[in-house]
SEKOLFI-997746 format. One line per field, with one value per residue (C-alpha): residue number from 1; residue in one letter; x, y, z. Coordinates in steps of 0.05 Angstrom, whole numbers, plus 32768, in hexadecimal, padded with zeros to 4 digits. Layout:
SEKOLFI-997746
num: c(NUM, ...) $
residuo: c(A, ...) $
X: c(X, ...) $
Y: c(Y, ...) $
Z: c(Z, ...) $
//
This chain:
SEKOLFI-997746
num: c(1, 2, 3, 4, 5, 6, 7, 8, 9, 10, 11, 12, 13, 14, 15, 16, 17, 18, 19, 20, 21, 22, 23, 24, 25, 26, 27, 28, 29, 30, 31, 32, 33, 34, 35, 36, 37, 38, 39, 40, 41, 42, 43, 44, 45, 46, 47, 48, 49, 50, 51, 52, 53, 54, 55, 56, 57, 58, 59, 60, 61, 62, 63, 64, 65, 66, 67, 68, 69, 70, 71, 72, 73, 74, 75, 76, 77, 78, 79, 80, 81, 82, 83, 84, 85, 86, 87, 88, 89, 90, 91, 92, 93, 94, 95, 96, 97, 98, 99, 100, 101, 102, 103, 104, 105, 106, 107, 108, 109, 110, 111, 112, 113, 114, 115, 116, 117, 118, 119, 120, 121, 122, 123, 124, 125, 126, 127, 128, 129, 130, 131, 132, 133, 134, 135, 136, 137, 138, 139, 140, 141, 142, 143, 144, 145, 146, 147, 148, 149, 150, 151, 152, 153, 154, 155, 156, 157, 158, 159, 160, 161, 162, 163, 164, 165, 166, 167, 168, 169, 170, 171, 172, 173, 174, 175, 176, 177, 178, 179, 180, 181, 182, 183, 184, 185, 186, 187, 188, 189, 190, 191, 192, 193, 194, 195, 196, 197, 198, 199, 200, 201, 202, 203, 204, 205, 206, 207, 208, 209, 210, 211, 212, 213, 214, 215, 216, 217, 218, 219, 220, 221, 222, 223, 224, 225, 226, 227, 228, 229, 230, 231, 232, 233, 234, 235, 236, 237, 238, 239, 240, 241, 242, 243, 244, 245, 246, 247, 248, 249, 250, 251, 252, 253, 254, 255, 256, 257, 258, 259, 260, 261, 262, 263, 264, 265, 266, 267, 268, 269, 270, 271, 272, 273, 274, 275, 276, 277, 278, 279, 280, 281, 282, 283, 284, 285, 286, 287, 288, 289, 290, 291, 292, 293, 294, 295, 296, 297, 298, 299, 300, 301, 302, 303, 304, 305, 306, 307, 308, 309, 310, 311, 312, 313, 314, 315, 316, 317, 318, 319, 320, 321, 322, 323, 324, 325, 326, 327, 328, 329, 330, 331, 332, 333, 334, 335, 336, 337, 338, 339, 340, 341, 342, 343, 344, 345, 346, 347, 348, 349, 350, 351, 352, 353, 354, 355, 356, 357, 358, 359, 360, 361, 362, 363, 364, 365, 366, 367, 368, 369, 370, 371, 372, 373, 374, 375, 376, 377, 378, 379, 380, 381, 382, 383, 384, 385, 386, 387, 388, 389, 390, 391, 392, 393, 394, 395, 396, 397, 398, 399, 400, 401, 402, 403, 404, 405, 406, 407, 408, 409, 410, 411, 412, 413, 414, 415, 416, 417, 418, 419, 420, 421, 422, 423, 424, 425) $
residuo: c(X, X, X, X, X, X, X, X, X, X, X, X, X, X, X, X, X, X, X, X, X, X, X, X, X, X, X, X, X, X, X, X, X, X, X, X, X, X, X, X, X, X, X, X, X, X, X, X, X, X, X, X, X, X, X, X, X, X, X, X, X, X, X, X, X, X, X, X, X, X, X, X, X, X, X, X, X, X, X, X, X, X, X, X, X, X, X, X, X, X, X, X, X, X, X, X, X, X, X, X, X, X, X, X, X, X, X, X, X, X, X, X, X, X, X, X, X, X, X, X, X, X, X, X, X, X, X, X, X, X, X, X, X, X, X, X, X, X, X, X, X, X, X, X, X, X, X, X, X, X, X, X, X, X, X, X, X, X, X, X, X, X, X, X, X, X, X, X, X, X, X, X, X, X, X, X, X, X, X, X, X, X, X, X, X, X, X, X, X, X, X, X, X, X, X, X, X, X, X, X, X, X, X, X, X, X, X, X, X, X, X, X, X, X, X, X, X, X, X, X, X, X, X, X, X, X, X, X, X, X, X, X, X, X, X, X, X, X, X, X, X, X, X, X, X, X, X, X, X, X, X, X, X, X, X, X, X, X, X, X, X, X, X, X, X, X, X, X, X, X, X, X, X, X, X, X, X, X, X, X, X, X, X, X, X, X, X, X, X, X, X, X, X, X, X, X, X, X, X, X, X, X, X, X, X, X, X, X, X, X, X, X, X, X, X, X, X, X, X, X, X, X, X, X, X, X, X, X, X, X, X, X, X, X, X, X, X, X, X, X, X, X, X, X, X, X, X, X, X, X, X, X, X, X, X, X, X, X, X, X, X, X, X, X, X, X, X, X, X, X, X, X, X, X, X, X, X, X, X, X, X, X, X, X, X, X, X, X, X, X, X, X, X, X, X, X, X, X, X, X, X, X, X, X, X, X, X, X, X, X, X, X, X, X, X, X, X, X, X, X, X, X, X, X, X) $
X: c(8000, 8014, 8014, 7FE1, 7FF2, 8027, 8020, 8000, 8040, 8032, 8032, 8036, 8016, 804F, 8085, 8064, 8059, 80A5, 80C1, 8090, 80AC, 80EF, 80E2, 80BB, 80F8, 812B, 80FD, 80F9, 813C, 8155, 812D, 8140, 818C, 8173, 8146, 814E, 8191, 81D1, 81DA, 81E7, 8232, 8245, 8254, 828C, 8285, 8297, 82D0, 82C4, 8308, 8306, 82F2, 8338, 835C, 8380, 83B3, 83B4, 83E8, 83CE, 83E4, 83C8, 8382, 8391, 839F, 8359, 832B, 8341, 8325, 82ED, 82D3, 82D5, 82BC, 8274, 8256, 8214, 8202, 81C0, 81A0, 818B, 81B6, 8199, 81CD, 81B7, 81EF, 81CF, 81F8, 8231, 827B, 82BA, 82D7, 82FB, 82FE, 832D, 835A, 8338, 835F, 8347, 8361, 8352, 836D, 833A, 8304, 830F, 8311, 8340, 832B, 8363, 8341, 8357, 8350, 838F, 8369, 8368, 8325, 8316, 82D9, 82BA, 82A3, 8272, 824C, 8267, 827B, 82B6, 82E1, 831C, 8341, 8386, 83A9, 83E1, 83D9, 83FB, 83BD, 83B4, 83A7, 83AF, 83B7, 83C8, 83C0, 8408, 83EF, 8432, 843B, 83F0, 83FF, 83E4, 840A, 83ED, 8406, 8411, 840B, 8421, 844E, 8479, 8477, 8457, 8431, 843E, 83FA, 83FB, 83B3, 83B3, 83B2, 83A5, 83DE, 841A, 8457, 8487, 8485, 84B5, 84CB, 84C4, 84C3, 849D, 8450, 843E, 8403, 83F9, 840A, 8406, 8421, 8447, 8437, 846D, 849F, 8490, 8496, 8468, 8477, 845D, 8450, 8471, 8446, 8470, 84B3, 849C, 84BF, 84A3, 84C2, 84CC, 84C1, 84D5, 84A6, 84DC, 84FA, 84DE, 850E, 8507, 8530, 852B, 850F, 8501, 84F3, 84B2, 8487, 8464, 843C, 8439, 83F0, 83D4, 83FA, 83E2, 840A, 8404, 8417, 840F, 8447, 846D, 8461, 8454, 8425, 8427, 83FD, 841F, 83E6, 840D, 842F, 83ED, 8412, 8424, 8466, 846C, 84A9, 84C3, 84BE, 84F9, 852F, 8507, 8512, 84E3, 84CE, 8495, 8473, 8430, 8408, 83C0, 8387, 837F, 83A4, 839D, 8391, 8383, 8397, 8377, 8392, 8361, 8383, 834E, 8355, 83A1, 8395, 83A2, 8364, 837A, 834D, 835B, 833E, 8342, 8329, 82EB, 82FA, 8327, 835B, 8368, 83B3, 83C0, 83FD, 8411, 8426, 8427, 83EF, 83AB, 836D, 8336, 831F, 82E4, 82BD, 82A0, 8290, 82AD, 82F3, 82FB, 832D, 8333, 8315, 8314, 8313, 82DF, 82FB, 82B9, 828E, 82C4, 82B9, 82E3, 82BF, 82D1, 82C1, 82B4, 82CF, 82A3, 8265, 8257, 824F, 8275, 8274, 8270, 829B, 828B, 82DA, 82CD, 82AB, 82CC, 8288, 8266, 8228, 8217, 8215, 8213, 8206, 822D, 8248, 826A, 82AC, 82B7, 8301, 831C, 82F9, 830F, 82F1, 82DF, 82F1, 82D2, 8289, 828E, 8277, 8299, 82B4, 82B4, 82CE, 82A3, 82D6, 82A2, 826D, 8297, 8276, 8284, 8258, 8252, 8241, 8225, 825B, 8220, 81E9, 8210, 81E3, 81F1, 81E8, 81F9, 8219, 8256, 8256, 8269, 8237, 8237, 820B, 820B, 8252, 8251, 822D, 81EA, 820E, 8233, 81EF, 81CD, 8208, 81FE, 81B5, 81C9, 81FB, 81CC, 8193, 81AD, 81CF, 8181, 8170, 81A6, 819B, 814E, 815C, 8192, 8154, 8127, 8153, 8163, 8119, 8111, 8143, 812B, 80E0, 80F8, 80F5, 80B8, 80A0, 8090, 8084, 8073, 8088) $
Y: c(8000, 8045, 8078, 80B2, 80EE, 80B7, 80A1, 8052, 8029, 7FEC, 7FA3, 7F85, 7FC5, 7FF4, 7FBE, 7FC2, 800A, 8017, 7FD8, 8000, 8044, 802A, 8010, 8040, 8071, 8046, 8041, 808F, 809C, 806D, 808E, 80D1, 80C4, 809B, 80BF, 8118, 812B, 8149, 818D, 81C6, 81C3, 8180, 814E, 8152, 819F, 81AD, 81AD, 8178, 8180, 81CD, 81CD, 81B0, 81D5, 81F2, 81C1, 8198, 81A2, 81C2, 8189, 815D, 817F, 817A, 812C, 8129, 8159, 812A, 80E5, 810C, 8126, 80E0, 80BB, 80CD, 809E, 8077, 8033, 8032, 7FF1, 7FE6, 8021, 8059, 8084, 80B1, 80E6, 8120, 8157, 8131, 815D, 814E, 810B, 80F9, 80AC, 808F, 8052, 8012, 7FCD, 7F8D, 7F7E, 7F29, 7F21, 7F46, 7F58, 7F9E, 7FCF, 8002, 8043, 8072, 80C3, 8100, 8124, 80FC, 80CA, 807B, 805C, 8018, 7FFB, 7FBB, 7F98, 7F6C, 7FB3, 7FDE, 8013, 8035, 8012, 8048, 807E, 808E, 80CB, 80C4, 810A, 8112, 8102, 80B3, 80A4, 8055, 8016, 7FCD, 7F95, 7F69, 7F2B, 7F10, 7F4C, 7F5D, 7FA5, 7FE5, 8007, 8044, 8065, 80BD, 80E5, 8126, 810E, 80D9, 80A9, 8068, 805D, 801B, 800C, 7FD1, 7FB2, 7F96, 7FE0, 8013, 802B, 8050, 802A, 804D, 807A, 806B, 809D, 8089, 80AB, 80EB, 80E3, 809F, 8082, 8034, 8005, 7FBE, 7F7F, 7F48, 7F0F, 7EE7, 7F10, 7F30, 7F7A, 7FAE, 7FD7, 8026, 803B, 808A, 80B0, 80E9, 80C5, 809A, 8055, 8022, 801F, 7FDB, 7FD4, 7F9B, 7F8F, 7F70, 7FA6, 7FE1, 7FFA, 8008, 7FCD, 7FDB, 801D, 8004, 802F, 802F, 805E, 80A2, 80AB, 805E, 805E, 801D, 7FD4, 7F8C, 7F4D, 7F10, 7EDB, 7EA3, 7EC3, 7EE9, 7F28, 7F74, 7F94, 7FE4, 800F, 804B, 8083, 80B7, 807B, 8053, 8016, 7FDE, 7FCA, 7F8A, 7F80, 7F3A, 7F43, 7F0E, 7F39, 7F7F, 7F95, 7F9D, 7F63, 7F7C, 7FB8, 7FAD, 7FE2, 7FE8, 801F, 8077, 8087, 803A, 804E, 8008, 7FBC, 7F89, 7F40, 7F06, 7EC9, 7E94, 7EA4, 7EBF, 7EFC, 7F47, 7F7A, 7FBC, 7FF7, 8033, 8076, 8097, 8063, 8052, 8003, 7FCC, 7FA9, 7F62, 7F3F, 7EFB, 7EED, 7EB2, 7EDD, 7F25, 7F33, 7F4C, 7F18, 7F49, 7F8F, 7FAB, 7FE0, 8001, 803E, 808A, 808C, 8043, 804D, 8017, 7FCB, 7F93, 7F45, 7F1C, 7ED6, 7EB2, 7EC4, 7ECC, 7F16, 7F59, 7F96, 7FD7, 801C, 8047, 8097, 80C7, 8099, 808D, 803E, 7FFE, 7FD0, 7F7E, 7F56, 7F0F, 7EF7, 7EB9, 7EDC, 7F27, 7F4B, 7F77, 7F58, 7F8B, 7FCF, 7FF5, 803A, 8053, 808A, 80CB, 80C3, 8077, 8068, 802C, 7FE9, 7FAD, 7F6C, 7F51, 7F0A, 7EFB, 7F11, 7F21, 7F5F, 7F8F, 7FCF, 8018, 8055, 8096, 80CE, 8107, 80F0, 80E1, 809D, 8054, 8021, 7FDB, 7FAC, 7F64, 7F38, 7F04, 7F2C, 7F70, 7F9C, 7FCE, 7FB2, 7FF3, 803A, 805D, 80A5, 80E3, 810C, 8155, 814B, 810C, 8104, 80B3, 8080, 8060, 8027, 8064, 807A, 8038, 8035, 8072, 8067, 8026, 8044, 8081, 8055, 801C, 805B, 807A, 8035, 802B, 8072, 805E, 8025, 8044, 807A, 8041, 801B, 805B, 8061, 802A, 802E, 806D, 8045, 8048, 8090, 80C3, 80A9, 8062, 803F, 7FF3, 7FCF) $
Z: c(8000, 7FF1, 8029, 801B, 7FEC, 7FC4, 7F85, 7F7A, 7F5B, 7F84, 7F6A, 7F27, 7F05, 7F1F, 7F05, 7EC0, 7EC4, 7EC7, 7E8B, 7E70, 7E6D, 7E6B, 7E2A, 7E0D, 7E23, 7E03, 7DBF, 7DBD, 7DC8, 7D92, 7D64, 7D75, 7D68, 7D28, 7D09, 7D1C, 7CF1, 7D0D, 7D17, 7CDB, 7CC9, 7CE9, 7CB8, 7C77, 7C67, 7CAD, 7CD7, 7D09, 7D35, 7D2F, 7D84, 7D8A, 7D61, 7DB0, 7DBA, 7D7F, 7D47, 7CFD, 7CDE, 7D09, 7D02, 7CB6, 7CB7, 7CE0, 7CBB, 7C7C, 7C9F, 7CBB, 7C7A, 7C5E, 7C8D, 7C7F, 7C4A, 7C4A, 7C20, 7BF9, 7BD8, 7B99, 7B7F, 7B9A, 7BC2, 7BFB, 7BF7, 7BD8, 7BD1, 7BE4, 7BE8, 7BC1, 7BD3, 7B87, 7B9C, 7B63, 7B6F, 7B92, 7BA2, 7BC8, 7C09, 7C0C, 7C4D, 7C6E, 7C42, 7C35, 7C00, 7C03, 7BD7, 7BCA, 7BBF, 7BAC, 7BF1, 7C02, 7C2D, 7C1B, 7C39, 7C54, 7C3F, 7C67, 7C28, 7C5D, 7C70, 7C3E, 7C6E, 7C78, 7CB2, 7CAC, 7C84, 7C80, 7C6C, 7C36, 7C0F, 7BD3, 7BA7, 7BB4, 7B6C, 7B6E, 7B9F, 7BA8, 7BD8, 7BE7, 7C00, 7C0D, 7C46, 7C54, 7C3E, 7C11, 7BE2, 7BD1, 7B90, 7BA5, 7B68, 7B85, 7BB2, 7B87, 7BBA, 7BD2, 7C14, 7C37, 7C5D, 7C8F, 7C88, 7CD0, 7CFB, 7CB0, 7CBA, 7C8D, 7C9B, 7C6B, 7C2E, 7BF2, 7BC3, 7B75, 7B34, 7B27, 7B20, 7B39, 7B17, 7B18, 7B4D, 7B44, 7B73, 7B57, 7B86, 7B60, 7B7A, 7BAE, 7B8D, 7B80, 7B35, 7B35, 7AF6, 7AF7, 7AC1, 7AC6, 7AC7, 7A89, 7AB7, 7AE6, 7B34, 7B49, 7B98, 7BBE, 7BF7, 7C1F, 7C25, 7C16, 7BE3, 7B9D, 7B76, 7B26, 7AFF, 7ABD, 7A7B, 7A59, 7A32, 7A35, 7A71, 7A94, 7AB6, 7ACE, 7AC9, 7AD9, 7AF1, 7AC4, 7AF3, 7AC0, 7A9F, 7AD7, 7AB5, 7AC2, 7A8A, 7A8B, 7A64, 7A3F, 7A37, 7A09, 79E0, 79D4, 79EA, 7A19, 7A34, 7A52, 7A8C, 7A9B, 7AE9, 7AF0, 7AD0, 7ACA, 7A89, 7A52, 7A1B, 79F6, 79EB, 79C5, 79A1, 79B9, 79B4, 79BF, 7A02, 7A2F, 7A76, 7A98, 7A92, 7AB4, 7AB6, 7AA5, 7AC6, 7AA7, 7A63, 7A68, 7A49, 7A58, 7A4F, 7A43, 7A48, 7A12, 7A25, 79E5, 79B9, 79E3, 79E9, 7A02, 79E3, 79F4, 79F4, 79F8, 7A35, 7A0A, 79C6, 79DD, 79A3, 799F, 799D, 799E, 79A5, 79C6, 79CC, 7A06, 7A29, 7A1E, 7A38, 7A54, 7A9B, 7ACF, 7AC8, 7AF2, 7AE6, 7B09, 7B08, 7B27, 7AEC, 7AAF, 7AA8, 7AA5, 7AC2, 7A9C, 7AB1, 7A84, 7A98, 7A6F, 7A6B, 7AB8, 7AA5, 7AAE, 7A70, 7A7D, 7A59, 7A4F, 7A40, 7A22, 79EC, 79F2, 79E9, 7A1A, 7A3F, 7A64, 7A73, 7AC0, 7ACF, 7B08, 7B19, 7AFA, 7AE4, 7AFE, 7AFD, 7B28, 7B2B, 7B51, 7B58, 7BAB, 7BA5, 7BEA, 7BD6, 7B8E, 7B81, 7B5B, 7B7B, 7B4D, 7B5F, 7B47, 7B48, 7B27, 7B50, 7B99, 7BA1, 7B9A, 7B7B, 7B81, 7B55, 7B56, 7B2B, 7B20, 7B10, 7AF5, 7B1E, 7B50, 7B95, 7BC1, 7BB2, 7BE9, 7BED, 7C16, 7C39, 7C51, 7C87, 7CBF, 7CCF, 7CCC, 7CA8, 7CC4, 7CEC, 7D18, 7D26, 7D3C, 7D72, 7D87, 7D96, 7DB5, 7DE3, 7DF9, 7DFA, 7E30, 7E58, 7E64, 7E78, 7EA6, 7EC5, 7ECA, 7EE9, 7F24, 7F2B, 7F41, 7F66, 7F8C, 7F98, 7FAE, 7FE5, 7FFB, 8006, 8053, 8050, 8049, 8015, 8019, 7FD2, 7FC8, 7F90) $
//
C-alpha cells in the first residue's frame, strides 16, 4: 500500500508501468539519433577538428581534416546513391586487398580509403598526399603500394594496422603500379620519366629502371609468362619487360593513346584499353600479337578481369559506362551505367563483384560480376559526418546509457522506500 498523497506504483502494474517506459524511452531515443540529421556545417564541407586546432600541430589538423572529409559515404541498393550534392572526393585508383577483404581506393584529396567489401563501408583512410593516382596489393608482404603522382614516390601501406611504413622515391610522375607475385617486386610505370621503377619488396629499394615509351600509364603482370606489360599513351604502344632480367622484349603496336591493360589468366591473353580509339585491343602472351579488337565506350581507361565468369570489365571515361566482355568470344555483352568519369576497376575475388571508381562524379560503384548490375553505389556526403552503421551505434550506445541511468534512478528509489515516502513495488 502506498501511504496517502503518493503516487500508486505498487505490485505487478507498477513493474510493467516502468519495462514499460523504459522501453518506450529507449525506442524514442534510437530514433531520434537515427532519424533527425546532424547539425548545419558538420559533415565533409566542414572542419570537424577546427575546436582543437589549440594544441594540435597544422599539419596534424591537415592530415585529419583529410580522413574526416572522406570518411562520410553511404551505400544505396539497387543503384540508387543517397549523396546528393556530394563534395569533391576524385576517387581514381582501386586494388583488391585478398587477405582481408578490402578495397583500397586511392583519391585525389591525397587520402587512400579502405572499403569493407562485406558492408561496403569505409573501415579507414590514410593520408599519403601527393595525388594517390594508383595502387596494388603484395600478397607476398600483406602490403599497399600506392603510386604518388605529385610526389614521385611510393607509399608502403601495411594492411594489418593501415599504416604507411615507408615512402620510396622513383621517377618523375608515377602512374601505374602493378605487383609481380613471381618476384616479389612491384614495377611503377613513371609517365613523366618515360621508364618503369622496379621495387623489391624485400627491401624496399628500387632494383632496375628500365626504358620504355612516351608517357608509361598502367601495366599488368602475365604470370603465365613472367612478364610485365606497360602501356605507352603518347607512343600508342606496348612494351613488354621480361621481369627475370628487366629489360625490354617486345613492344607491340595497339590503338589511339592505351591507358589500361588488364591480364586475362584463363585465356592467356593481355586486354589493353585505348583511350583515343574508343576500344580494346587484345594480345595473345604466347606470340606478342593482336587476336582481336574491340570496341567500346568513349575513351576506354581502367578494366578489370573477372576470372569466375570469363569476363573483362572495361570502364569507359567519357561515357559514364562499363562495357562487358565475354572473352571467349571478344564481344561486348553488356553495357553498365555508372558513374561520371569511371576510371579504375578491380575485380573482389572473395564476393565477386566488381569495384569502379567514379572520379567526375566522387563515388564508387559496384557491380554484380554474375548478373552485370549494379548492386550498391559509395559516395561522399556534405552533411552526416559517417555512414548509417556510425549512426546505429550511436543510438545503441546512448540508448542502453538512458536505460542504465533509469534503472540506477529506480533502484535509488527504491532504497529510499524507508524514508518519507514509502513506495511498494
Amino acid at each position: 500500500m502506498a501511504t496517502p498523497g503518493s503516487e500508486d506504483m505498487s505490485g505487478e502494474h507498477g513493474t510493467v508501468t516502468v519495462l514499460l517506459a523504459l522501453l518506450a524511452g529507449t525506442m524514442m531515443t534510437m530514433t531520434a539519433v537515427l532519424v533527425v540529421p546532424l547539425p548545419e556545417g558538420v559533415g565533409a564541407s566542414a572542419n570537424p577538428v577546427s575546436g582543437l586546432a589549440g594544441n594540435v600541430p597544422s599539419e596534424e589538423l591537415t592530415m585529419a581534416n583529410h580522413a574526416l572529409s572522406d570518411l562520410c559515404i553511404s551505400a544505396a541498393a539497387h543503384g540508387e546513391s543517397t549523396a546528393a550534392g556530394c563534395s569533391s572526393w576524385g576517387p581514381q585508383g582501386v586494388a583488391y586487398d585478398s587477405g582481408k577483404g578490402e578495397i583500397f581506393v586511392s583519391s585525389g584529396s591525397g587520402n587512400v580509403s579502405v572499403v569493407n567489401d562485406i558492408w561496403n563501408d569505409i573501415v579507414a583512410n590514410i593520408y599519403t598526399g601527393g595525388w594517390p593516382e594508383s595502387d596494388t596489393y603484395d600478397s607476398g608482404q600483406r602490403e599497399v603500394f600506392v603510386a604518388n603522382a605529385f610526389s614521385n614516390n611510393v607509399s608502403v601501406i601495411d594492411d594489418k594496422d593501415n599504416k604507411i611504413l615507408k615512402n620510396i622515391s622513383v621517377g618523375i610522375s608515377p602512374f601505374g603500379v602493378v605487383y609481380d607475385g613471381g618476384k616479389g617486386e612491384i614495377f611503377v610505370d613513371n609517365s613523366a620519366s618515360g621508364n618503369v621503377s622496379v621495387i623489391s619488396d624485400r627491401t624496399d629499394r628500387v632494383v632496375a629502371t628500365v626504358s620504355v615509351g612516351n608517357s608509361p600509364g598502367f601495366a599488368a603482370y602475365d604470370a603465365g609468362v613472367g612478364e610485365i606489360f606497360v602501356a605507352n599513351y603518347y607512343s600508342s604502344s606496348v612494351n613488354v619487360i621480361n621481369d627475370s632480367t628487366n629489360t625490354e622484349v617486345a613492344t607491340i603496336p595497339v590503338g589511339a593513346f592505351p591507358r589500361g591493360v588488364t591480364y586475362d589468366s584463363g585465356r592467356g591473353e593481355l586486354f589493353v584499353t585505348n583511350g583515343g580509339s574508343a576500344n580494346v585491343s587484345v594480345i595473345s602472351d604466347a606470340t606478342n600479337g593482336l587476336v582481336a579488337s574491340i570496341h567500346v565506350g568513349d575513351y576506354p581507361y581502367g578494366s578489370a578481369y573477372d576470372s569466375a565468369n570469363g569476363k573483362v570489365f572495361v570502364a569507359n571515361h567519357d561515357s559514364g559506362t562499363v562495357s562487358v566482355i565475354n572473352d571467349g568470344t571478344n564481344k561486348v555483352v553488356a553495357t553498365i551505367s555508372v558513374g561520371s568519369s569511371p576510371e579504375g576497376v578491380v575485380y573482389d575475388s572473395g564476393d565477386g563483384n566488381i569495384f569502379v571508381t567514379n572520379e567526375g562524379s566522387a563515388s564508387v560503384t559496384i557491380i554484380s560480376g554474375s548478373t552485370n548490375s549494379v548492386v550498391a553505389i559509395l559516395s561522399p556526403c556534405t552533411s552526416g559526418g559517417a555512414s548509417w552503421w556510425t549512426y546505429v551505434i550511436v543510438g545503441v550506445v546512448i540508448a542502453a546509457g538512458v536505460t542504465v541511468s533509469t534503472v540506477v534512478l529506480l533502484l535509488r528509489m527504491r532504497k529510499g522506500s524507508r524514508g518519507a515516502k514509502h513506495y511498494d513495488f
